[in-house]
C-alpha positions in Angstrom: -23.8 8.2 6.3 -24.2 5.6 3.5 -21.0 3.4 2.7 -19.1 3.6 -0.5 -19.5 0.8 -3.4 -16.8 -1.7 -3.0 -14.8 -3.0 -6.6 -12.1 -5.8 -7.0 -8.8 -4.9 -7.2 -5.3 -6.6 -7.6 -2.5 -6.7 -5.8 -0.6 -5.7 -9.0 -3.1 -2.6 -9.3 -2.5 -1.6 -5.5 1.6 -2.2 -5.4 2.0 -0.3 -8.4 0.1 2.4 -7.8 1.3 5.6 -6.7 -0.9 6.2 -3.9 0.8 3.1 -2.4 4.5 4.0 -2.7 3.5 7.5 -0.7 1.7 5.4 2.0 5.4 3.9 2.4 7.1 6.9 2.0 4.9 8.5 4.6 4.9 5.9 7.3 9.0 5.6 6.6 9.0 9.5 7.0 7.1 9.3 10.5 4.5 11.8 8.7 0.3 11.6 10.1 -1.4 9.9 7.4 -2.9 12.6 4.4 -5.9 11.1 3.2 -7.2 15.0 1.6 -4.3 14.5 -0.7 -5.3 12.2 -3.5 -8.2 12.4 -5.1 -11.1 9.2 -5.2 -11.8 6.5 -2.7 -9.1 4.4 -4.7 -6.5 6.2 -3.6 -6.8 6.7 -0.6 -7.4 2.6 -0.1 -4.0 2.1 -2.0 -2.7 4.9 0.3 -3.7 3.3 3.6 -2.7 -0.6 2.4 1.3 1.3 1.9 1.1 2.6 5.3 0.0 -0.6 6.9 2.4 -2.8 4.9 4.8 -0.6 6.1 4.2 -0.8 9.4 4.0 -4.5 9.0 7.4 -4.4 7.5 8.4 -2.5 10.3 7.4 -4.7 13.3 9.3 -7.7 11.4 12.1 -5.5 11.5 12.5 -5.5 7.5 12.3 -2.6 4.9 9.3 -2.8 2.5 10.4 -4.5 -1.0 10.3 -2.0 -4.0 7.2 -1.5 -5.2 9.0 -1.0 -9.3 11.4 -1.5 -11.1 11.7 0.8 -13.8 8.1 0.9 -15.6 7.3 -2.5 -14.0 5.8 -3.4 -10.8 7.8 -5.6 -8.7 6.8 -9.2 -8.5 8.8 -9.6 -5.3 6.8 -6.6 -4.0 3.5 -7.9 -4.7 4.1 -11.6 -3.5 5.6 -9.8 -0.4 2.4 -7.7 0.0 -0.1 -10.6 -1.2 1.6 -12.8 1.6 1.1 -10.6 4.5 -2.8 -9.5 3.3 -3.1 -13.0 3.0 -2.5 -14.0 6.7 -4.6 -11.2 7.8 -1.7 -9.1 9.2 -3.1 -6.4 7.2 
């Protein structure tokens, strides 16, 4: 099976995106991951980075930050996020 094309992204992109907030919401929810629900490869990336995140947040025994606020992503959130990608937790 031949492997998908890879594309840069930005942890502003992936925060605010909704695919990332059901990731959350799922993992938060105890719900098996549903990777047939979102259409595209991009998705389902953002989709899988909210679930791990969460689960990151929940072994440190902390809730995930907001992901918006309003119409605009969260800076918080994606420091937060960027921080824990960034020490290879995710």
């Amino acid at each position: 099976m031949a492997q998908i094309k890879t594309r840069r992204t930005t942890f502003s992109s992936i925060v605010g995106s909704a695919a990332f907030r059901e990731g959350i919401e799922d993992y938060q929810a105890g719900r098996a991951p549903d990777f047939d629900k979102r259409a595209g490869t991009k998705g389902n990336w953002h989709y899988e980075r909210g679930r791990q995140y969460a689960a990151h947040c929940a072994g440190a025994k902390r809730t995930p930050e907001p992901t918006r606020f309003g119409r605009r992503v969260s800076q918080i959130a994606i420091h937060d996020f960027a921080a824990a990608y960034g020490t290879s937790v995710l």
